[in-house]
N, CA, C, O and CB atoms as a CASP TS submission, in Angstrom:
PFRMAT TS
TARGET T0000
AUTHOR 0000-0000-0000
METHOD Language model
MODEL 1
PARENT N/A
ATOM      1  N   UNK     1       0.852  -1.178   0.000  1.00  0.00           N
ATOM      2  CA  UNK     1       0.000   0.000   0.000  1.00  0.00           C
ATOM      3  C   UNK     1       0.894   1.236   0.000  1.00  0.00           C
ATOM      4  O   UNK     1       1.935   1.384   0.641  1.00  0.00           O
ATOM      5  CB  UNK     1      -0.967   0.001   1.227  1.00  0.00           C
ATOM      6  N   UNK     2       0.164   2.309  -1.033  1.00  0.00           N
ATOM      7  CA  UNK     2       1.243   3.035  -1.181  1.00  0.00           C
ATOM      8  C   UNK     2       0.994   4.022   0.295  1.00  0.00           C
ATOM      9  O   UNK     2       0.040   3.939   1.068  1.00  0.00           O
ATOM     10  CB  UNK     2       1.282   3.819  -2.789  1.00  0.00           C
ATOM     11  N   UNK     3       1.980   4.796   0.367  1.00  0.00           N
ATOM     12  CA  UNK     3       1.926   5.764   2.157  1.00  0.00           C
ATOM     13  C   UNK     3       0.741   6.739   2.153  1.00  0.00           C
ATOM     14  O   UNK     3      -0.008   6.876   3.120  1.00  0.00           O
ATOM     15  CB  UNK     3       3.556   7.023   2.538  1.00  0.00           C
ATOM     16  N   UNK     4       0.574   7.690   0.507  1.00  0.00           N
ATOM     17  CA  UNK     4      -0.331   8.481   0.689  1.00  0.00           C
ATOM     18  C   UNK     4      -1.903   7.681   0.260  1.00  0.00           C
ATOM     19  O   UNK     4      -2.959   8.314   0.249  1.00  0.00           O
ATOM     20  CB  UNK     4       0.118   9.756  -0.122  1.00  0.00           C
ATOM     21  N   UNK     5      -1.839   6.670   0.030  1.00  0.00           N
ATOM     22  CA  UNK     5      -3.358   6.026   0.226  1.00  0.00           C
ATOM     23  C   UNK     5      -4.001   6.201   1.428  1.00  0.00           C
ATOM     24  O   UNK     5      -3.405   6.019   2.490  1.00  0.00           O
ATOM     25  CB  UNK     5      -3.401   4.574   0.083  1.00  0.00           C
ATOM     26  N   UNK     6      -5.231   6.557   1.371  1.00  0.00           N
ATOM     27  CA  UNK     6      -6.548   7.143   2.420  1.00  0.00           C
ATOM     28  C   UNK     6      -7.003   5.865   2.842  1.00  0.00           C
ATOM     29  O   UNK     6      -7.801   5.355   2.055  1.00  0.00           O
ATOM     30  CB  UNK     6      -7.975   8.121   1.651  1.00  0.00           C
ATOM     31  N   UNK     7      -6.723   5.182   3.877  1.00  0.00           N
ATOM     32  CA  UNK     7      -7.302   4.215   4.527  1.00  0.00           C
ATOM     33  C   UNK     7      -8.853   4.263   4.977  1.00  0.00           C
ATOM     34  O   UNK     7      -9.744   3.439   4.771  1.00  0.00           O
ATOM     35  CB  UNK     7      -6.522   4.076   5.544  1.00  0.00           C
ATOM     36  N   UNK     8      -8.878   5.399   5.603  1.00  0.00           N
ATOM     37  CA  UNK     8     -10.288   5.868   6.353  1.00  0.00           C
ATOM     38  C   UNK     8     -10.369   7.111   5.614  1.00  0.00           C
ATOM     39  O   UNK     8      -9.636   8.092   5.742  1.00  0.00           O
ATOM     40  CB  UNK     8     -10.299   6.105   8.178  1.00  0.00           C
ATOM     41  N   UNK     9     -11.319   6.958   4.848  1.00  0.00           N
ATOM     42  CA  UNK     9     -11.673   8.044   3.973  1.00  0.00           C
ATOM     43  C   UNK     9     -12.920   9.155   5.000  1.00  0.00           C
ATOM     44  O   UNK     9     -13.286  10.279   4.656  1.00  0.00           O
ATOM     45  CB  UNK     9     -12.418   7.212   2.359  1.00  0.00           C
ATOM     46  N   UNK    10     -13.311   8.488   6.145  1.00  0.00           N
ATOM     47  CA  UNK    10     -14.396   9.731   7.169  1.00  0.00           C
ATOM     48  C   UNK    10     -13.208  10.577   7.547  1.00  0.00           C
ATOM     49  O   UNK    10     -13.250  11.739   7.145  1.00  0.00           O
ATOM     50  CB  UNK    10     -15.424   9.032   8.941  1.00  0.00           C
ATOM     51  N   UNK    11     -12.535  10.340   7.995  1.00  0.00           N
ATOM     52  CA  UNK    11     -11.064  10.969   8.508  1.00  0.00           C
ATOM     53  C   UNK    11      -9.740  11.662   8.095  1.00  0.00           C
ATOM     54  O   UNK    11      -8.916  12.363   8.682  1.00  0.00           O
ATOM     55  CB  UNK    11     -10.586  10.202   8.913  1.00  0.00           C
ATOM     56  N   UNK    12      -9.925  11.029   6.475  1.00  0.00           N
ATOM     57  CA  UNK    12      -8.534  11.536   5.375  1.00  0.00           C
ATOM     58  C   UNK    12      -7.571  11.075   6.270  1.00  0.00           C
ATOM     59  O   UNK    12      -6.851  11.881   6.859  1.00  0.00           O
ATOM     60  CB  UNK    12      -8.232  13.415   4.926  1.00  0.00           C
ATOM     61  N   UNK    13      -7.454   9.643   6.473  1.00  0.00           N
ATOM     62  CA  UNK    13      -6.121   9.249   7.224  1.00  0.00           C
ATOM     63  C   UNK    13      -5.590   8.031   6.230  1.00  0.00           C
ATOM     64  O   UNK    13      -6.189   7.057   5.774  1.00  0.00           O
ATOM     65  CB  UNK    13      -6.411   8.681   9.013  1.00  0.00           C
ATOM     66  N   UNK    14      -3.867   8.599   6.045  1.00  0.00           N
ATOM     67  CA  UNK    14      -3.612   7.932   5.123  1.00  0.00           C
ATOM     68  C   UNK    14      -3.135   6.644   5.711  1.00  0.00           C
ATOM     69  O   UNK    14      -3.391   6.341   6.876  1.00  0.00           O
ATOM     70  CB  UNK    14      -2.802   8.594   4.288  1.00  0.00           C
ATOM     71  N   UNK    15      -2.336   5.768   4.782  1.00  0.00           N
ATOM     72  CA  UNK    15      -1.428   4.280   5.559  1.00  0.00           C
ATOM     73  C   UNK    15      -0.318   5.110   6.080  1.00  0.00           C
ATOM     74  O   UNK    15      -0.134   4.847   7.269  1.00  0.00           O
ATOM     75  CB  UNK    15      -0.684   2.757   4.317  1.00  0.00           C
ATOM     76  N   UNK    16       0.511   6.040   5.619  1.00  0.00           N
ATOM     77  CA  UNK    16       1.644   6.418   6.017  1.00  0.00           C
ATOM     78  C   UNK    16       1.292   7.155   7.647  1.00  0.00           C
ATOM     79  O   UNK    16       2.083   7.241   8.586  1.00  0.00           O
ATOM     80  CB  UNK    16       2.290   7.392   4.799  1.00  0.00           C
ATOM     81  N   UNK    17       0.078   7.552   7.606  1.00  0.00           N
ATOM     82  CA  UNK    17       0.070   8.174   9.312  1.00  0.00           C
ATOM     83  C   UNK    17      -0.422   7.034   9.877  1.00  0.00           C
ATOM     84  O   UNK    17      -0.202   6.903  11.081  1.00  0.00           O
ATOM     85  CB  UNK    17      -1.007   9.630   9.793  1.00  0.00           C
ATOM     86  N   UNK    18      -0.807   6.491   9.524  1.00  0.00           N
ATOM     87  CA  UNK    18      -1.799   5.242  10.602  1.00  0.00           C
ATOM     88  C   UNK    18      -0.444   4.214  11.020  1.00  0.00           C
ATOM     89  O   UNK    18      -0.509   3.805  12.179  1.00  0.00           O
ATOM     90  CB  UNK    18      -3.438   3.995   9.409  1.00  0.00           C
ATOM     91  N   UNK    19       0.993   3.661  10.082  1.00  0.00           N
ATOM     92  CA  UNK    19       1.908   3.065  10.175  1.00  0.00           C
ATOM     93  C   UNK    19       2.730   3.856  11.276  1.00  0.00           C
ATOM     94  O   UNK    19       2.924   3.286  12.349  1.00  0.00           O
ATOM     95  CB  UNK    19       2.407   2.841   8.926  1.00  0.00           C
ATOM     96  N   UNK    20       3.325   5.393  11.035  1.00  0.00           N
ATOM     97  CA  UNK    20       3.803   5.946  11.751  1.00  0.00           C
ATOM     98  C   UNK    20       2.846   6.387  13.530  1.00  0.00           C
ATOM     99  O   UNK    20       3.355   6.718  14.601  1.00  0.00           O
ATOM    100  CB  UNK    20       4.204   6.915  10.765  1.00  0.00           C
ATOM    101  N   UNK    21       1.848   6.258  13.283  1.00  0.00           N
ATOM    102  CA  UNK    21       1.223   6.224  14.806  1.00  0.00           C
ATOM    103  C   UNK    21       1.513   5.225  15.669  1.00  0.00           C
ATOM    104  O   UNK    21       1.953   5.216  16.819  1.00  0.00           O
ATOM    105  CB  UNK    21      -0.159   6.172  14.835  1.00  0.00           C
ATOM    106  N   UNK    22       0.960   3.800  14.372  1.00  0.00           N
ATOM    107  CA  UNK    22       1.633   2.833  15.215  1.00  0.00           C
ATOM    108  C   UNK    22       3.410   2.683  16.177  1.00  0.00           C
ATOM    109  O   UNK    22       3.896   2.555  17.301  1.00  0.00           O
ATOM    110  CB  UNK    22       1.524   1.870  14.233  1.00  0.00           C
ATOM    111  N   UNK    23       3.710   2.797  14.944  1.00  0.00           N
ATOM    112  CA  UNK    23       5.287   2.820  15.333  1.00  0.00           C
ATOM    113  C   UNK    23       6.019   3.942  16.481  1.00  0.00           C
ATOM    114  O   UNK    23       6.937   3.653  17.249  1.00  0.00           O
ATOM    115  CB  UNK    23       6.028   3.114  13.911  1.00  0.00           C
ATOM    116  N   UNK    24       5.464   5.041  16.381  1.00  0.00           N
ATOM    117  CA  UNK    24       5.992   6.288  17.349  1.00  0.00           C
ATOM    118  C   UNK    24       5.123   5.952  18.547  1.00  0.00           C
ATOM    119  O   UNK    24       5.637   6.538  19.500  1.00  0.00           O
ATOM    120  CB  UNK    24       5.701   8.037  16.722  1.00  0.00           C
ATOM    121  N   UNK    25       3.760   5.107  19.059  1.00  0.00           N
ATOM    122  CA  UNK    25       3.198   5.222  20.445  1.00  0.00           C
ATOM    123  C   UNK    25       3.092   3.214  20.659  1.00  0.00           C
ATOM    124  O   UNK    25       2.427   2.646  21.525  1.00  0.00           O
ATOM    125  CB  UNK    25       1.299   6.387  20.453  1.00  0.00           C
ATOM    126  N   UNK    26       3.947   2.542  19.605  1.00  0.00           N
ATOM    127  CA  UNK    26       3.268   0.970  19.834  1.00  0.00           C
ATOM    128  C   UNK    26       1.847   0.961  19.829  1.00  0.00           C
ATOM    129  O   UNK    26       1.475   0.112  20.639  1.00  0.00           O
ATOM    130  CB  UNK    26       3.645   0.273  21.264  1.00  0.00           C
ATOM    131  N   UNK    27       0.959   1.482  19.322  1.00  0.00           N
ATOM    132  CA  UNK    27      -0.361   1.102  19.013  1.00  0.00           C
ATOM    133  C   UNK    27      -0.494  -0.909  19.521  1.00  0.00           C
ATOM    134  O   UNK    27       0.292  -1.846  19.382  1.00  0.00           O
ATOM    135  CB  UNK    27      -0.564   1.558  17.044  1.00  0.00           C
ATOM    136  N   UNK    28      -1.493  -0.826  19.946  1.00  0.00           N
ATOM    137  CA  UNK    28      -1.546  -2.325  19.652  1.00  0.00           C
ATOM    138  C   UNK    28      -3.279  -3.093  19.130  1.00  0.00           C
ATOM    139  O   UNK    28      -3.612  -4.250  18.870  1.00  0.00           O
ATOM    140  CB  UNK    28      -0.963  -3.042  21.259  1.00  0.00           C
ATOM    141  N   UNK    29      -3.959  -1.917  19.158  1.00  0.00           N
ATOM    142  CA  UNK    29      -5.582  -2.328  19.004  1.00  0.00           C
ATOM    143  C   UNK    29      -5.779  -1.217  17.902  1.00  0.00           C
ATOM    144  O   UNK    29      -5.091  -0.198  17.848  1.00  0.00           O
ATOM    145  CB  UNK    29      -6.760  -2.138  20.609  1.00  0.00           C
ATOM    146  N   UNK    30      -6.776  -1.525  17.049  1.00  0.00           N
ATOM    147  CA  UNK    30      -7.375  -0.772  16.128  1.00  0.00           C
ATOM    148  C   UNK    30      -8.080   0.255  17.077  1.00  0.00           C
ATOM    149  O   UNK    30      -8.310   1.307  16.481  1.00  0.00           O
ATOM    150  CB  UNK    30      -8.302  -1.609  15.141  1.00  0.00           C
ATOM    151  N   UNK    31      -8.443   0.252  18.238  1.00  0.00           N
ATOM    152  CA  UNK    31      -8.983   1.122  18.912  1.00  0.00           C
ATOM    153  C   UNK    31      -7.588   2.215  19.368  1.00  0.00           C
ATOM    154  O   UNK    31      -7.852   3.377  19.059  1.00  0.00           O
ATOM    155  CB  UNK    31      -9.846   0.333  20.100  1.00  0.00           C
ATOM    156  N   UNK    32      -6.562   2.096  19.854  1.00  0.00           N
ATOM    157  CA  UNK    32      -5.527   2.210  20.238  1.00  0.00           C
ATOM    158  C   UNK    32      -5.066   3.410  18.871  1.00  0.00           C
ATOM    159  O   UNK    32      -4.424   4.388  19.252  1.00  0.00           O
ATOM    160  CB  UNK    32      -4.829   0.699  20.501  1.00  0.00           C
ATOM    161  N   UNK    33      -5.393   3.317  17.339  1.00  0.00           N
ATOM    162  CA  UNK    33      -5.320   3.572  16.376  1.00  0.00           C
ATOM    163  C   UNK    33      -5.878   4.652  16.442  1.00  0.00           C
ATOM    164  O   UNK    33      -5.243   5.705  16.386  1.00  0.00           O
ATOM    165  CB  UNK    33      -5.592   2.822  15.663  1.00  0.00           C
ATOM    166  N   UNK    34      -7.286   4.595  16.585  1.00  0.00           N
ATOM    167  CA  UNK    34      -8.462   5.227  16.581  1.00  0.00           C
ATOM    168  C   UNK    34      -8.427   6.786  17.388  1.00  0.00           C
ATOM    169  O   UNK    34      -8.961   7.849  17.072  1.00  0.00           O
ATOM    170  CB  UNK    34      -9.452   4.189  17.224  1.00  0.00           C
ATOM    171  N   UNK    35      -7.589   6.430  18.516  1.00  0.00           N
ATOM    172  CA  UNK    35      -7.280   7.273  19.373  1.00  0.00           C
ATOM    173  C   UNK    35      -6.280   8.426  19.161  1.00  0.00           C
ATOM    174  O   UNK    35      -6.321   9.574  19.603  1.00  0.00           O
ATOM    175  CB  UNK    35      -6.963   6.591  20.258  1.00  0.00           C
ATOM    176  N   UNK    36      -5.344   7.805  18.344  1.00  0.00           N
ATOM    177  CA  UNK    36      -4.377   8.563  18.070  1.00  0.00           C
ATOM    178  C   UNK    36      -4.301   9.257  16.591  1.00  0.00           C
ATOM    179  O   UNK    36      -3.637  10.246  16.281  1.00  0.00           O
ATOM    180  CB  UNK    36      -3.326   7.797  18.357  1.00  0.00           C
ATOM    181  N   UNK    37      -5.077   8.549  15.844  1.00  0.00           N
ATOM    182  CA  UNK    37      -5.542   9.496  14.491  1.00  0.00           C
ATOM    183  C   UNK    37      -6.538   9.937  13.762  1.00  0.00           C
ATOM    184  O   UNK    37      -6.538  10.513  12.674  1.00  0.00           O
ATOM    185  CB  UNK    37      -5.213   9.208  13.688  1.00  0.00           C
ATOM    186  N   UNK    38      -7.797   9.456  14.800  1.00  0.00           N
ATOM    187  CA  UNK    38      -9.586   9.544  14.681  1.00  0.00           C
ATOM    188  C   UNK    38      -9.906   8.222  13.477  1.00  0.00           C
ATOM    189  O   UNK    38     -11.052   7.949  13.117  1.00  0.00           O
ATOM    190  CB  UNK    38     -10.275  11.540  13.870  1.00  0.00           C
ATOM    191  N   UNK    39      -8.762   7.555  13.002  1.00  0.00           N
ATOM    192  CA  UNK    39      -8.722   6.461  12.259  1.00  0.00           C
ATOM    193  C   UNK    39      -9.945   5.568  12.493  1.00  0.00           C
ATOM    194  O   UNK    39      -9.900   5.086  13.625  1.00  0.00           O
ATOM    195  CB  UNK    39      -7.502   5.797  12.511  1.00  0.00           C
ATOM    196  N   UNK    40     -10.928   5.224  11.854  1.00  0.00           N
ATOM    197  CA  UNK    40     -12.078   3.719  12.300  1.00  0.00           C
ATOM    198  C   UNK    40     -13.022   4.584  12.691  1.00  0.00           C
ATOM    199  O   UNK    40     -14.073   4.061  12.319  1.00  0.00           O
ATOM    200  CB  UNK    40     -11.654   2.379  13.751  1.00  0.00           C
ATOM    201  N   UNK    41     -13.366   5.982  13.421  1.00  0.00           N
ATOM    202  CA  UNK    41     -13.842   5.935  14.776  1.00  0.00           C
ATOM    203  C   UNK    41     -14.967   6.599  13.418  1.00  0.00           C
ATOM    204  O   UNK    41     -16.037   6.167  13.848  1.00  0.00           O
ATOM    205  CB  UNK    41     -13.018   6.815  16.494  1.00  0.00           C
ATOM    206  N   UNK    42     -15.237   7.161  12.438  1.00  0.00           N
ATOM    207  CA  UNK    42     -16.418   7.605  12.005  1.00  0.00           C
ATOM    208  C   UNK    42     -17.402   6.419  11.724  1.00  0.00           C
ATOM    209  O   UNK    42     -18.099   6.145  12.701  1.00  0.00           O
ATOM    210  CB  UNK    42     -16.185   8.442  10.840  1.00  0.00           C
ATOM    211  N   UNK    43     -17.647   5.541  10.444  1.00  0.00           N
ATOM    212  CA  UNK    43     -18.252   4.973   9.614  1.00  0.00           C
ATOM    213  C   UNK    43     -17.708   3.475  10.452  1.00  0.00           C
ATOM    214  O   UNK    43     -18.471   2.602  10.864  1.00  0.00           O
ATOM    215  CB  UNK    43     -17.889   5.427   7.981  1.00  0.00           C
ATOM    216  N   UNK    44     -16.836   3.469  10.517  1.00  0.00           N
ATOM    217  CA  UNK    44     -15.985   2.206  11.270  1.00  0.00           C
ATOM    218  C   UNK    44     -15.610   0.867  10.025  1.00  0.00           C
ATOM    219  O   UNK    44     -15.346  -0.311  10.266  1.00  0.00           O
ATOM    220  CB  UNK    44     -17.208   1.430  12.758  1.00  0.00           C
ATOM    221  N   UNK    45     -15.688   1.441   8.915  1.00  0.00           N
ATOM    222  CA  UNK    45     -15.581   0.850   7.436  1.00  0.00           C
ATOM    223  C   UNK    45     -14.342   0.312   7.098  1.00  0.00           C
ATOM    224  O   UNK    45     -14.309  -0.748   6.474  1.00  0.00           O
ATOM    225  CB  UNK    45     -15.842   1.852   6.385  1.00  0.00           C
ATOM    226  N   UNK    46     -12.970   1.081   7.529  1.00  0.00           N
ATOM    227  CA  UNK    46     -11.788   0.641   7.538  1.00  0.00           C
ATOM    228  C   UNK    46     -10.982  -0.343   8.755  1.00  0.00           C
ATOM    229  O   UNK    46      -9.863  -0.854   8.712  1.00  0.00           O
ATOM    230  CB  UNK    46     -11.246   1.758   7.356  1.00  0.00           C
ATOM    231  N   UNK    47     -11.812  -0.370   9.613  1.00  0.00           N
ATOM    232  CA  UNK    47     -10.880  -0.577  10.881  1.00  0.00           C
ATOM    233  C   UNK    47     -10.526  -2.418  10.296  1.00  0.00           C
ATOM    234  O   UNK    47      -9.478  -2.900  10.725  1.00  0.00           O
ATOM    235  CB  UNK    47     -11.971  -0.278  12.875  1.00  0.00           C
ATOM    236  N   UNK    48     -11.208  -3.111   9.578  1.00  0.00           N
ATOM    237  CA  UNK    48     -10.740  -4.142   9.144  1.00  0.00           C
ATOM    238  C   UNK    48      -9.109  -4.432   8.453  1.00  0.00           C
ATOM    239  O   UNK    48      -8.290  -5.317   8.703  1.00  0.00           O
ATOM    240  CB  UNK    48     -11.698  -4.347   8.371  1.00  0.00           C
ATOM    241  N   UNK    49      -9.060  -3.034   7.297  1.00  0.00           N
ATOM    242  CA  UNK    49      -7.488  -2.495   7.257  1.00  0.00           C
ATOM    243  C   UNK    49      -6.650  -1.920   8.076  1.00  0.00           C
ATOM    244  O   UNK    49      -5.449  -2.092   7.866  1.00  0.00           O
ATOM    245  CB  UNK    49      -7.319  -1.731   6.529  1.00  0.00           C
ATOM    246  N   UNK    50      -7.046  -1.167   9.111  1.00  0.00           N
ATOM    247  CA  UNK    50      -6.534  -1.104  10.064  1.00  0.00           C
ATOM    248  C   UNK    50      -6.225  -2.372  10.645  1.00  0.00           C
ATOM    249  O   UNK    50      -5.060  -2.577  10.303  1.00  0.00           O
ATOM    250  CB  UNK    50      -7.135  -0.380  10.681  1.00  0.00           C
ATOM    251  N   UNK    51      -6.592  -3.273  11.286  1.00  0.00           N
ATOM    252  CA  UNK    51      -5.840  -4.478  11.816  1.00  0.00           C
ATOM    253  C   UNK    51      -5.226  -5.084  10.878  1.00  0.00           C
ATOM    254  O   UNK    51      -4.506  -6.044  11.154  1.00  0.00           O
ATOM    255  CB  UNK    51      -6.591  -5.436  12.457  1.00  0.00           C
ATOM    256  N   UNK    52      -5.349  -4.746   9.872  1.00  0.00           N
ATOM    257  CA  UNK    52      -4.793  -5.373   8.974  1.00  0.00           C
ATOM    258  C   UNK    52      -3.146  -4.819   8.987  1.00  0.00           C
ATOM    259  O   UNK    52      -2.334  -5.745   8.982  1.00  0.00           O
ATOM    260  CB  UNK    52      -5.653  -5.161   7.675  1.00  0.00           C
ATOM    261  N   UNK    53      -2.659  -3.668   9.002  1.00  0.00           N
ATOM    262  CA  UNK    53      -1.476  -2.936   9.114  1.00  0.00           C
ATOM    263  C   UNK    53      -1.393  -2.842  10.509  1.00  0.00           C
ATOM    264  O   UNK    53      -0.515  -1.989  10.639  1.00  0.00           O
ATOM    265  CB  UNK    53      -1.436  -1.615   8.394  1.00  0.00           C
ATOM    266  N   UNK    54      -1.777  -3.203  11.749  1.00  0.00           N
ATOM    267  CA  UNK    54      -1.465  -3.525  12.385  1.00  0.00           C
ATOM    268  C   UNK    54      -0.990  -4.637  13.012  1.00  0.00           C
ATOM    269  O   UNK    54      -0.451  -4.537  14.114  1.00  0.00           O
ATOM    270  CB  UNK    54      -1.838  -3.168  12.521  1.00  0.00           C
ATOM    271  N   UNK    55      -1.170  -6.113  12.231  1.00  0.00           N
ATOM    272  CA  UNK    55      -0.901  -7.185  12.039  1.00  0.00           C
ATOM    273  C   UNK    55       0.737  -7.328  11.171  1.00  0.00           C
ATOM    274  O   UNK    55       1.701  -8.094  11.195  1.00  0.00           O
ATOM    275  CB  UNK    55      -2.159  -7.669  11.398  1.00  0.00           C
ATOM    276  N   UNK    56       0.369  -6.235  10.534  1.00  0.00           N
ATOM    277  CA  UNK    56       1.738  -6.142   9.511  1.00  0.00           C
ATOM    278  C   UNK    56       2.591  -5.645  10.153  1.00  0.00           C
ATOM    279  O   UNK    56       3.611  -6.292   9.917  1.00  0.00           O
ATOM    280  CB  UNK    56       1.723  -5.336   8.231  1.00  0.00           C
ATOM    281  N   UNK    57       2.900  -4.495  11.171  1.00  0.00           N
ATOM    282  CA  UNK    57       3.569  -3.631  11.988  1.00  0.00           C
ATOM    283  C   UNK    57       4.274  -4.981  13.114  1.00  0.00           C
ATOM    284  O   UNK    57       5.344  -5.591  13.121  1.00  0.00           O
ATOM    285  CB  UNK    57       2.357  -2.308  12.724  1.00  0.00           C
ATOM    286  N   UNK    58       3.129  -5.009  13.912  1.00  0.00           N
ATOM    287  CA  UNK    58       3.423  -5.826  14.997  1.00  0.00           C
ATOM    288  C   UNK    58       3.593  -7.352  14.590  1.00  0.00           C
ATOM    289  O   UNK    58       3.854  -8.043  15.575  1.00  0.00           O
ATOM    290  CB  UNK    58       2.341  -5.642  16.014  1.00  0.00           C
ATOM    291  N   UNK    59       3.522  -7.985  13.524  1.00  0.00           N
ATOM    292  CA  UNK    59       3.690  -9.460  13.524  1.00  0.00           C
ATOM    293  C   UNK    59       2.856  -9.757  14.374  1.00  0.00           C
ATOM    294  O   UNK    59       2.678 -10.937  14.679  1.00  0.00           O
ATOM    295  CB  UNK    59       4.967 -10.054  13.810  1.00  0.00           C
TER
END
């Protein structure tokens, strides 16, 4: 996925901020995500990709 792709399009949050959130606070829950970039928290449509790059981050 490229960095400036819009993961959560309610939010305009791309993969490149949702990867770097993870990585700069250890995110460990799509909620955890949610918190730190309003990522999931509208429509809740993406949070499936969200664990998904969070699966990828954290192994």
């Amino acid at each position: 996925m490229d960095r400036d792709e819009i993961v959560c399009h309610c939010m305009e949050v791309s993969y490149g901020e949702i990867v770097a959130a993870i990585k700069a606070n250890t995110l460990k829950t799509v909620e955890d995500v949610g918190e730190a970039t309003n990522a999931g928290t509208g429509c809740g449509g993406c949070q499936t990709v969200i664990q998904e790059i969070l699966d990828e981050i954290n192994g």
